[in-house]
C-alpha positions in Angstrom: -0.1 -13.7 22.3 -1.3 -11.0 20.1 -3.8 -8.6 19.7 -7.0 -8.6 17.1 -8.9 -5.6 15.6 -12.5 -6.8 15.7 -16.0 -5.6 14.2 -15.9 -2.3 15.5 -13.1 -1.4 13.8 -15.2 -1.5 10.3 -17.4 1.2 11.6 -14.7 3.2 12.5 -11.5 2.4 11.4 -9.9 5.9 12.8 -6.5 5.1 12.4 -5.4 6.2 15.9 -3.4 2.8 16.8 -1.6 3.0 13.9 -0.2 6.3 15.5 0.8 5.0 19.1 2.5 1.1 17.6 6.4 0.9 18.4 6.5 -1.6 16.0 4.2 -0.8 12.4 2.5 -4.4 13.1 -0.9 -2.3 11.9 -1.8 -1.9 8.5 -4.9 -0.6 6.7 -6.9 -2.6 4.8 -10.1 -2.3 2.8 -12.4 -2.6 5.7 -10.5 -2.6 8.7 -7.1 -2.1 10.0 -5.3 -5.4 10.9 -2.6 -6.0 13.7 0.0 -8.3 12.3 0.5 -11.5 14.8 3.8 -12.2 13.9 5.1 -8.7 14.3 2.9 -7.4 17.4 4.9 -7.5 20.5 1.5 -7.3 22.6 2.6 -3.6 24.4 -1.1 -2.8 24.4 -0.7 1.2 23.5 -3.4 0.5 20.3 -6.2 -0.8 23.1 -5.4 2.4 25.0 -6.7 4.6 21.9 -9.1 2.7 20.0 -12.1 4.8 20.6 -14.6 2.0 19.5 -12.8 -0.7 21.9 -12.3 -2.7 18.7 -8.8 -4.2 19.6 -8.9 -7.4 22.5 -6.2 -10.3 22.8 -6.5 -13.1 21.0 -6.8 -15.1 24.4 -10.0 -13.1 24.8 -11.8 -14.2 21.3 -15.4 -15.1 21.2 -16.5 -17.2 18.6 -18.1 -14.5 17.1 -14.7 -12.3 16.8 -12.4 -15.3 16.2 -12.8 -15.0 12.4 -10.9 -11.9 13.1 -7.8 -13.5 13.7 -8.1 -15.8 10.8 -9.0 -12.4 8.6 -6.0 -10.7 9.8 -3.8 -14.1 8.9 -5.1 -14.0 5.7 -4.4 -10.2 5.2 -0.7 -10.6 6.4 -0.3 -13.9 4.3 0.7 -16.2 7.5 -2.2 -18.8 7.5 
């Protein structure tokens, strides 16, 4: 399991979770920030401070965020 940066995140993009992950599984991109699956070891701190709530597990998806996790795939390359 991993997480996903959603919608929300385009409004806002702040940056905070970037701060607060042990690992550097979150990069920036052009209109969001992304949460690497492959590198995220699903600790949760980035939920904590995401002041837009943007950030949900990818067990949680909706259809309307699941694209999401495809995006983020695509960003990092691991489709």
């Amino acid at each position: 399991m991993a997480f996903v940066i959603t919608q929300p995140c385009q409004d806002e993009k702040s940056g905070d979770c970037v701060d607060v992950c042990p690992v550097d599984c979150i990069e920036e991109g052009q209109d969001q920030y992304y949460i690497d699956p492959d590198v995220c070891i699903d600790c949760g701190a980035c939920i904590v401070v995401c002041p837009v709530e943007a950030i949900v597990e990818d067990t949680e998806l909706t259809p309307e965020t699941e694209p999401f996790l495809e995006k983020a795939k695509q960003f990092f390359g691991t489709t």
